[in-house]
C-alpha positions in Angstrom: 176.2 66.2 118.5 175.3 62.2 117.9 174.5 61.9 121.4 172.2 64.7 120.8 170.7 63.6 117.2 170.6 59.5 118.8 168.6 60.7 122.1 166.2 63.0 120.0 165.6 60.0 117.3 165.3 57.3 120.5 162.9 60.3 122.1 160.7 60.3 118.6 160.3 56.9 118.6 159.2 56.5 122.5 156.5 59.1 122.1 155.4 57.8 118.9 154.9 54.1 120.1 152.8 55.2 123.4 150.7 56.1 121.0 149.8 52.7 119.4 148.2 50.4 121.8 148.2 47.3 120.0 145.3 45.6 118.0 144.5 48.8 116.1 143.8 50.8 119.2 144.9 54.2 119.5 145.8 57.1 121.9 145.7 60.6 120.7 147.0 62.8 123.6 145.2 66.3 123.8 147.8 68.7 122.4 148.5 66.5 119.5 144.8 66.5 118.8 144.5 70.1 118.2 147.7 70.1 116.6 145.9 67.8 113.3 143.1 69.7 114.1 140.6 67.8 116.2 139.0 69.5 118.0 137.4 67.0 120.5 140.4 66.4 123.0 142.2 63.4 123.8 140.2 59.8 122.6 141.1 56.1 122.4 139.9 54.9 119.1 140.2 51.8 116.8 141.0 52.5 113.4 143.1 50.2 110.4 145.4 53.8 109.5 146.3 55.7 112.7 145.0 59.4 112.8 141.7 58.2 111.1 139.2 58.4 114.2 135.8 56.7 112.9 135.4 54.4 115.8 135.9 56.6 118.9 136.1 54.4 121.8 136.8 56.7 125.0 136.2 60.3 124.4 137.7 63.3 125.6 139.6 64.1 128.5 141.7 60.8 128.9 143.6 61.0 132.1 145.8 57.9 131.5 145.9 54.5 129.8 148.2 51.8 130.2 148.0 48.6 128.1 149.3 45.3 127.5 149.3 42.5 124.8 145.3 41.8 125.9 143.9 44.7 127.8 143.7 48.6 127.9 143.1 50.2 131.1 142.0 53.9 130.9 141.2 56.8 133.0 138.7 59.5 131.7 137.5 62.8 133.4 134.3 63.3 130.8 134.4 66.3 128.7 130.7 67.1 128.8 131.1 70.5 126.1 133.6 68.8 123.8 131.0 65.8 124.0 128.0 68.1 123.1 130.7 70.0 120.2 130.9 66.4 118.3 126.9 66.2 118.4 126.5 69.1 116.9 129.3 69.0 114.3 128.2 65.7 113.5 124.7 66.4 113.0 125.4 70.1 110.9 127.9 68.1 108.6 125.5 65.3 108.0 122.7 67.4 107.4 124.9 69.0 104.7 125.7 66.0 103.3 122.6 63.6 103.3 119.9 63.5 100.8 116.7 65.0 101.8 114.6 62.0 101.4 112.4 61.5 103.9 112.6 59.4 107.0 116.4 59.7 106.5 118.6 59.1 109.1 121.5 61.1 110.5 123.8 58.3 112.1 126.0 59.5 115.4 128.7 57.8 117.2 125.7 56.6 119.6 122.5 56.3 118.5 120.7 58.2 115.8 118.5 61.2 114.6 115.8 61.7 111.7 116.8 63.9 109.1 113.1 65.5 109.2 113.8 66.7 113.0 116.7 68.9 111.8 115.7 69.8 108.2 115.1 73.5 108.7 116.8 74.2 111.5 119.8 76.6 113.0 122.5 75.8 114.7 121.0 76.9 118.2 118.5 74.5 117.6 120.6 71.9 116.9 122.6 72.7 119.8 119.4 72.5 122.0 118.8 68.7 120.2 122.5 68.1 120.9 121.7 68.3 124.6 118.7 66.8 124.6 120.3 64.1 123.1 123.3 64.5 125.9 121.0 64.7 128.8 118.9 61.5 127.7 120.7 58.9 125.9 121.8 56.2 127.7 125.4 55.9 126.4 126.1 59.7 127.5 124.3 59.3 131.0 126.3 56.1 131.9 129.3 58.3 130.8 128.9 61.8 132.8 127.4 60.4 136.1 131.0 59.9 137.5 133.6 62.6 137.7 136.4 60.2 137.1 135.7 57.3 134.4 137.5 53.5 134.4 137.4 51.5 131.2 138.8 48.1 130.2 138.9 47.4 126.7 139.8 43.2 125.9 142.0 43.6 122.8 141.1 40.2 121.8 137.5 40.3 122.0 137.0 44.2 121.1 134.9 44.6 124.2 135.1 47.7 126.0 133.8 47.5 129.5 132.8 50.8 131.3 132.8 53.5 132.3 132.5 52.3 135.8 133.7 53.8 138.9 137.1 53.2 140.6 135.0 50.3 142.8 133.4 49.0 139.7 136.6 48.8 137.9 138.7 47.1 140.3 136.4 44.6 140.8 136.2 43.8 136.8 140.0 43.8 136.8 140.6 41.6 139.6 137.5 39.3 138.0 139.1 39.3 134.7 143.0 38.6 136.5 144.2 41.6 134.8 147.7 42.2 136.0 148.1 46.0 135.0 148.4 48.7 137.8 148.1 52.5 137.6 150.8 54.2 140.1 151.5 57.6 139.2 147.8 58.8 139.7 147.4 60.3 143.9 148.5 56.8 144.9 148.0 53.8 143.5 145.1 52.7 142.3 145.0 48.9 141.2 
């Protein structure tokens, strides 16, 4: 019975640390993300109090991330709808919420969107500006061109570099003398 209790404990705390990256960066896998209820997949974020995710860094679906003391490595398959869900809810819940002065602006993880363009509107029209937003902002283009997404993030500097492809990647890794290798993903890949 203490074997059992000791390897359940020791099991708590591995699963709990592969969560904290270091430096105030994050992982929250997918099924514990619906589990507190959000609803936008797996992310790495930065954030003083875990499970507070105002500075998204990789958005959903992360495939893997490995890290040390300086870097985070990570692997993202883009979630294009759960991308497009966070728009919108971010846009209905600040239009709730902000004054309706005008020229107000409605502030979104990347970029932002006049209050006067989304006054009156439903939520299929928002939707509709979601992807418009989606399918022309720079950020979300550089994100969704590649099935398969590589980022670095420099824990010392905060710099997050990506999305590149796997070519792109290696070639900032091996630049940068990073020494951490993914090997459980259809080969290596390093």
């Amino acid at each position: 019975m203490k074997k059992t209790l000791v390897l359940f404990v020791l099991f708590l705390f591995i699963s709990c640390d592969e969560k904290k990256l270091g430096n105030s960066y994050y992982y929250l896998p997918n099924y514990e993300a619906y589990d507190l209820g959000y609803p936008y997949g797996s992310i790495i974020y930065k954030s003083k109090n875990e499970n507070v995710y105002d500075n998204v860094i990789v958005y959903s679906d992360i495939l893997h991330c490995i890290y040390d003391d300086n870097y985070i490595l990570i692997i993202q398959k883009p979630n294009k709808d759960l991308m497009i869900k966070k728009i919108v809810n971010d846009i209905v819940s600040c239009k709730s919420n902000i004054g309706k002065s005008k020229n107000s602006q409605i502030k979104l993880d990347h970029g932002e969107i006049s209050y006067d363009l989304i006054e009156n509107t439903s939520v299929n029209k928002i939707r509709k500006i979601a992807d418009s937003i989606f399918e022309n902002d720079k950020y979300y283009k550089r994100v969704i061109i590649n099935p398969i997404n590589f980022y670095i993030i420099d824990k010392v500097t905060n710099f997050v570099y990506g999305p590149f492809n796997e070519e792109e990647f290696l070639v900032v890794k091996k630049r940068k003398n990073i020494q951490l290798n993914f090997n459980d993903i259809d080969g290596p890949i390093n």
